[in-house]
C-alpha positions in Angstrom: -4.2 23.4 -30.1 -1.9 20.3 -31.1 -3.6 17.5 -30.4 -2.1 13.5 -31.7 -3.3 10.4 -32.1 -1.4 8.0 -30.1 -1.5 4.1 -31.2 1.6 2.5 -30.5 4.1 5.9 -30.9 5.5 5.4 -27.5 8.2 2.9 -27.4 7.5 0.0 -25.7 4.0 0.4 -25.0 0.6 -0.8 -26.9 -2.7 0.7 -26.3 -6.0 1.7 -27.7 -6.2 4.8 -29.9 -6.5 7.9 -27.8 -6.1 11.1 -28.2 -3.3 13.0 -26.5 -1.9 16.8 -26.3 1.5 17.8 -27.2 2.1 19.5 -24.2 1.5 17.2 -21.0 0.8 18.2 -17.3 2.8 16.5 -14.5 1.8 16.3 -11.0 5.1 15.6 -9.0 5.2 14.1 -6.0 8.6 11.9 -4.3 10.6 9.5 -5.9 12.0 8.6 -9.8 8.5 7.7 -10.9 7.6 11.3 -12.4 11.3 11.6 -13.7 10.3 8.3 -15.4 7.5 9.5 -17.0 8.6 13.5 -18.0 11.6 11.5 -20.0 9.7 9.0 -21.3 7.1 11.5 -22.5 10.2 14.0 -23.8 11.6 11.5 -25.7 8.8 10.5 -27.7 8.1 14.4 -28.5 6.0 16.1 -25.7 6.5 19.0 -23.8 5.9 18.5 -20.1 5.0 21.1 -17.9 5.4 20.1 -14.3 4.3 21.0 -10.8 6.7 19.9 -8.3 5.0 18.8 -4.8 8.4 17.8 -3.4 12.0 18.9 -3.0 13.7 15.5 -3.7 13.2 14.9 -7.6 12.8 18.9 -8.6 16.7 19.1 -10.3 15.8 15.7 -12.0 12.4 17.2 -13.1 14.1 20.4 -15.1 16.1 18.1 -17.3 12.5 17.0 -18.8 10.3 19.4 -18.3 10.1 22.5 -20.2 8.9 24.2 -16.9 9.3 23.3 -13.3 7.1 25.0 -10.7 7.2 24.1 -7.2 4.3 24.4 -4.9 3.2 23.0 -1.4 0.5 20.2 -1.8 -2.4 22.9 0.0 -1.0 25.8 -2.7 -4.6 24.3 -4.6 -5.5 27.7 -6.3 -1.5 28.5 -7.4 -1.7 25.1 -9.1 -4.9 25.3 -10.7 -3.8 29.5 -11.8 -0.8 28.0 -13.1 -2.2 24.5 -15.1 -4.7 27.1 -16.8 -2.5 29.7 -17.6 -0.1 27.2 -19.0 -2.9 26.1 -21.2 -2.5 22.4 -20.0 -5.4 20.2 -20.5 -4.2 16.5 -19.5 -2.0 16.0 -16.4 -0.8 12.8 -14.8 -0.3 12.3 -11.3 2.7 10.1 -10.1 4.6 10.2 -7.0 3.9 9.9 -3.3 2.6 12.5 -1.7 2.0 10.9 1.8 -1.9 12.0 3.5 0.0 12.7 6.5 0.4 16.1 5.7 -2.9 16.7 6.3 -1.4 16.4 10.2 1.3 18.7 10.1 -0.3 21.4 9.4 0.9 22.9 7.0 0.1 26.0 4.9 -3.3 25.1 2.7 -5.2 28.4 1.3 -8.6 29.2 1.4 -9.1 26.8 -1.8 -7.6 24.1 0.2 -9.9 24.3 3.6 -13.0 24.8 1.4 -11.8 21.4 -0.1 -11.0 19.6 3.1 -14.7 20.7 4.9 -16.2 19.2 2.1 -15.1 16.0 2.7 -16.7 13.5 4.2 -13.8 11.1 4.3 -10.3 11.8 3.6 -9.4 8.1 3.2 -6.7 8.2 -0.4 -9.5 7.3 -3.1 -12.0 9.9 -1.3 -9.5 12.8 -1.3 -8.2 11.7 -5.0 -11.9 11.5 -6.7 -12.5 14.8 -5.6 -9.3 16.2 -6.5 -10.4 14.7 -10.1 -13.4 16.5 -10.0 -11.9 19.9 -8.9 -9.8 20.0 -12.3 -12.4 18.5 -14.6 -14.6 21.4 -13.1 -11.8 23.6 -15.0 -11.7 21.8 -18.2 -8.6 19.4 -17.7 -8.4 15.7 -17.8 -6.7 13.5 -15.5 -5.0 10.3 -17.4 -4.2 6.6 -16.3 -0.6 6.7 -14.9 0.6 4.1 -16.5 0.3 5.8 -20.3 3.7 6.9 -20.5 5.4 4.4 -18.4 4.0 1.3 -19.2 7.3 -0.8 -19.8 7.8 -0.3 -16.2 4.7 -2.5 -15.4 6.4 -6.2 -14.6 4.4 -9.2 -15.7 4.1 -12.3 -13.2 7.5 -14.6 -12.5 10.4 -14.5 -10.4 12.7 -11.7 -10.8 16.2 -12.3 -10.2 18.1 -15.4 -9.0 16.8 -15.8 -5.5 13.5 -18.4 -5.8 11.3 -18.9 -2.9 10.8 -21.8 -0.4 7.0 -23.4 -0.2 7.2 -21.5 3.1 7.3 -18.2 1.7 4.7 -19.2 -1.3 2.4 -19.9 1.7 2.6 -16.2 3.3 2.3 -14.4 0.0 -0.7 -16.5 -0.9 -2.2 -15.4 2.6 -0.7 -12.2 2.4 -2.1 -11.5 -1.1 -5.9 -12.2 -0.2 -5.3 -9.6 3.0 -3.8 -7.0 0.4 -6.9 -7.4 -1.4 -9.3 -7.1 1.6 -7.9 -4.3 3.1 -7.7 -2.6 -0.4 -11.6 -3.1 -0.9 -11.7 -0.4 2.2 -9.0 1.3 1.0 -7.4 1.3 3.9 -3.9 0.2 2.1 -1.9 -1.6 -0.2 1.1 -3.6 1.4 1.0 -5.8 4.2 4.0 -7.7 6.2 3.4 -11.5 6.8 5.2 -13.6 8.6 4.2 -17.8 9.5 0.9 -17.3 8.1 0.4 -14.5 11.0 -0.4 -10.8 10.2 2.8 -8.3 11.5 1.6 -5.1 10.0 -0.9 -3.6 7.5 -0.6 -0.4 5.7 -2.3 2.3 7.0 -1.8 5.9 6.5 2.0 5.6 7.0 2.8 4.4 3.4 4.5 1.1 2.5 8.1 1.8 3.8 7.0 2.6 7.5 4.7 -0.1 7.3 7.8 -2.4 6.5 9.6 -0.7 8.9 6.8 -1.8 11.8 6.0 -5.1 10.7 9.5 -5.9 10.8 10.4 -4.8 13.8 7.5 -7.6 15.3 8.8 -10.2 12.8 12.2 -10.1 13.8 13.3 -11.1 10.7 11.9 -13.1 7.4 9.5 -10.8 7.2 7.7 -11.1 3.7 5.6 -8.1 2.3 3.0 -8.3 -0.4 1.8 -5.3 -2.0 -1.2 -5.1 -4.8 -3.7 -3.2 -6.2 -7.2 -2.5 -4.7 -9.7 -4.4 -6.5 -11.3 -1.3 -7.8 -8.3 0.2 -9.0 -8.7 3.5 -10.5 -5.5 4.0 -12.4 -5.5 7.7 -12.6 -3.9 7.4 -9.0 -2.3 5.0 -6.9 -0.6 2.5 -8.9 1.3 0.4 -6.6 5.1 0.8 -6.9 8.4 -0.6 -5.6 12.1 0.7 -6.0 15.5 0.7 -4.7 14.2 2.3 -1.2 11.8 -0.2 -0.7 14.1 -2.9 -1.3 16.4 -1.3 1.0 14.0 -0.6 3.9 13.6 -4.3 3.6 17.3 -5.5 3.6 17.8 -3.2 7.0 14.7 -4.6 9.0 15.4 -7.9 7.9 12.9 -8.7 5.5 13.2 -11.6 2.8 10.6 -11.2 0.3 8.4 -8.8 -1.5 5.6 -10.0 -3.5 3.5 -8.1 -6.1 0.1 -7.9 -8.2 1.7 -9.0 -12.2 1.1 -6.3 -14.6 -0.3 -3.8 -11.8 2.6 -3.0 -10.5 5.4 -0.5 -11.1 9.2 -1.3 -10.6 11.3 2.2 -10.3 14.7 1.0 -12.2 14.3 -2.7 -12.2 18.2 -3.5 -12.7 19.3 -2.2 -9.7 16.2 -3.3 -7.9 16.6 -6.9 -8.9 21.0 -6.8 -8.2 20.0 -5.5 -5.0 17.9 -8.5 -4.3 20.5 -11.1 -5.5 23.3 -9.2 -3.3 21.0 -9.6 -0.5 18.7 -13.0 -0.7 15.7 -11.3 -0.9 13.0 -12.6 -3.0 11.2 -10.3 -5.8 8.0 -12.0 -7.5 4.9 -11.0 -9.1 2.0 -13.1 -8.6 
């Protein structure tokens, strides 16, 4: 087993001495964020091995990854088969994969229903802990997200050219200390705010259909704050923006986004902050 020490090898980022394997588990979900991290992680000499929950990032996935398997989220015993037969010891999860599956129905095996009955809640952290302690029952480790990407983490400022009005400083202020109590019941991460009045929180739907909704009340100048929970666990959940969100904001209307400084992920910041300029809308990180 090849197993390095990793100070300050990755590009970009600083962090305390741990030790990491050569060959790196990814669990895939939507978006760039995994792609992110697989060519981050290839770049600085690791294999990644991943397993690809969704259908929209799996071609981007096999230029990083040495392997790409694909799976449904309730295939639980085909992903654990495969992790240990691959011989992978640390994965990292990034990526949504939106709890509303657990609506639709779809195909979960026996190892997946035995999960579910367990549970006494499936609220995010619930359902995440005990995935956690599924695969530490089988010998591998779950790592911070962040590890490989952390020059994606945005520290506190203004981004781009578009500053706000003391109007808008006053809903993200308001906004902010609602992210945070609804994140203590982990309920979400994002809310819409608009005049000091609430227009939507995030609930189960994820942050873009939450925008989507609060928007639709607001009319327009709808400004969303999205944060960490206070407890944040950073093996899962990190909040994240990108292009989409940015552009689920320009359609409804929406003027600024605020989030938590150096807790927060931007997806390809360049064209996340153009976009912005092109369209007045404010980006900051309080």
């Amino acid at each position: 087993m090849f197993v390095i020490e990793l100070t300050s090898s990755l590009e970009g980022i600083s962090i305390m001495s741990i030790a990491l394997e050569q060959k790196q588990g990814l669990i895939a979900g939507d978006g760039l964020l995994p792609v992110k991290m697989a060519q981050h992680a290839k770049e600085n000499g690791f294999e990644v091995v991943a397993i690809s929950l969704s259908n929209d990032n799996y071609k981007l996935l096999k230029k990083y990854c040495s392997k790409v398997y694909s799976f449904c989220p309730g295939e639980v015993q085909k992903i654990e088969d495969t992790l240990k037969a691959e011989g992978t010891k640390q994965i990292t999860f990034l990526g949504k994969v939106s709890k509303t599956v657990l609506l639709k129905r779809p195909k979960f095996d026996s190892r997946a229903v035995e999960f579910i009955k367990k549970a006494v809640r499936l609220n995010d952290d619930k359902v995440m802990l005990m995935i956690i302690e599924e695969f530490e029952k089988i010998g591998i480790s779950i790592l911070d997200q962040t590890l490989f990407i952390k020059n994606l983490m945005i520290p506190s400022g203004v981004l781009g050219k578009i500053q706000p009005t003391q109007e808008q400083i006053d809903d993200v202020n308001y906004g902010y200390w609602l992210a945070k109590e609804i994140g203590k019941l982990d309920i979400g991460q994002s809310v819409v705010i608009k005049d000091k009045m609430i227009m939507a929180v995030e609930a189960i739907e994820g942050t873009d259909k939450c925008i989507k909704r609060g928007c639709k009340i607001a009319k327009k100048n709808g400004r969303i704050v999205k944060v960490a929970k206070p407890s944040q666990d950073k093996r899962f959940d990190i909040p994240a923006i990108g292009l989409r969100t940015l552009k689920t904001m320009q359609k409804n209307k929406a003027d600024l986004i605020a989030v938590e400084a150096g807790e927060t992920i931007i997806v390809d910041q360049e064209a996340v902050v153009d976009f912005a300029n092109k369209h007045n809308i404010v980006i900051m990180a309080v």
